[in-house]
C-alpha positions as a printed Julia matrix, in Angstrom:
81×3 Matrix{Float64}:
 -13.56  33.43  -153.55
 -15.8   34.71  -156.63
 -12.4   37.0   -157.68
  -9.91  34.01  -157.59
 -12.81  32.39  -160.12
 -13.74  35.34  -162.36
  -8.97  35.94  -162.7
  -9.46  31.94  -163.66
 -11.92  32.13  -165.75
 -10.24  35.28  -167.17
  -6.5   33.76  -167.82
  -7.55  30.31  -168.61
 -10.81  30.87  -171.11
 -11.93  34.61  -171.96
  -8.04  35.85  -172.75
  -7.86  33.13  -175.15
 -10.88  33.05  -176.94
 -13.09  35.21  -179.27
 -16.46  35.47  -177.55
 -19.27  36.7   -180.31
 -22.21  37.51  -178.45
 -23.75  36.78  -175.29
 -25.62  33.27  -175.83
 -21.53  32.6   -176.61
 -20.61  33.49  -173.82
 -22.83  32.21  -171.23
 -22.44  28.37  -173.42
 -18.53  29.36  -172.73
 -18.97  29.96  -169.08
 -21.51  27.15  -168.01
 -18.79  24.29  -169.99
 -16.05  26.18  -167.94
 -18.44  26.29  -164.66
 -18.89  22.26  -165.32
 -15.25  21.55  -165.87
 -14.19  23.28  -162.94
 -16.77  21.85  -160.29
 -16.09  18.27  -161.6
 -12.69  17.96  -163.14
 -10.57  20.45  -162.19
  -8.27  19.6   -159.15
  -7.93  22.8   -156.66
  -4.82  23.27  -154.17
  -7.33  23.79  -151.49
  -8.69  20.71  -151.63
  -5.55  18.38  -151.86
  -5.94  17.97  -155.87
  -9.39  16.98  -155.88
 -12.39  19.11  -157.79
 -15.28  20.48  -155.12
 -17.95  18.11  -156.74
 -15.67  15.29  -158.61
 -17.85  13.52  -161.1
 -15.11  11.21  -162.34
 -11.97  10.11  -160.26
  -8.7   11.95  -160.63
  -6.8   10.59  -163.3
  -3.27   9.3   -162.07
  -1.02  10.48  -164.61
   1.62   8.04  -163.46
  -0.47   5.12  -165.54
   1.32   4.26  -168.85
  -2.4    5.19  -170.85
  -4.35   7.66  -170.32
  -6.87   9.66  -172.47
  -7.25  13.27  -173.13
 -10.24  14.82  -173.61
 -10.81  18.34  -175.15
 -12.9   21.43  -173.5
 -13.68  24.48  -175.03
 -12.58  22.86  -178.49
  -9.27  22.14  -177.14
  -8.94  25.27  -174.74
  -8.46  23.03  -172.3
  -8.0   19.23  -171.55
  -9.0   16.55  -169.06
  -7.13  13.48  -168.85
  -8.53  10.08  -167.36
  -7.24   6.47  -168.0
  -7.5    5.19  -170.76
  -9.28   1.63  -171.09
């Protein structure tokens, strides 16, 4: 389990980003930690994050509203109001 997170965390953040120290790093990997705990929807668990803090945003819904993470590294997406 810990490898399928450390390749994620690899491909989706790390690859793509300049990291410039260790304090960097760790701010990187905590946002990354949060996002994928609360947001991000895992196979495993039919599309729905281990500890959702919000609902899973239907996409289907003619609004919705995107939210950056890791200045724009990645993005959430919810309903919009």
């Amino acid at each position: 389990m810990a490898e399928r997170f450390v390749r994620t965390v690899r491909t989706e953040v790390t690859d793509r980003m300049l990291i410039v120290g260790e304090r960097h790093l760790r701010t990187v990997l905590a946002e990354y930690a949060a996002h994928d705990d609360g947001r991000r929807p895992h196979r495993g668990r039919a599309l729905q994050p281990p500890r959702p803090d919000h609902p899973a945003a239907d996409l289907t819904q003619e609004r919705t509203k995107r939210q950056p993470i890791l200045g724009g590294l990645i993005n959430e997406y919810e309903r919009a109001a």
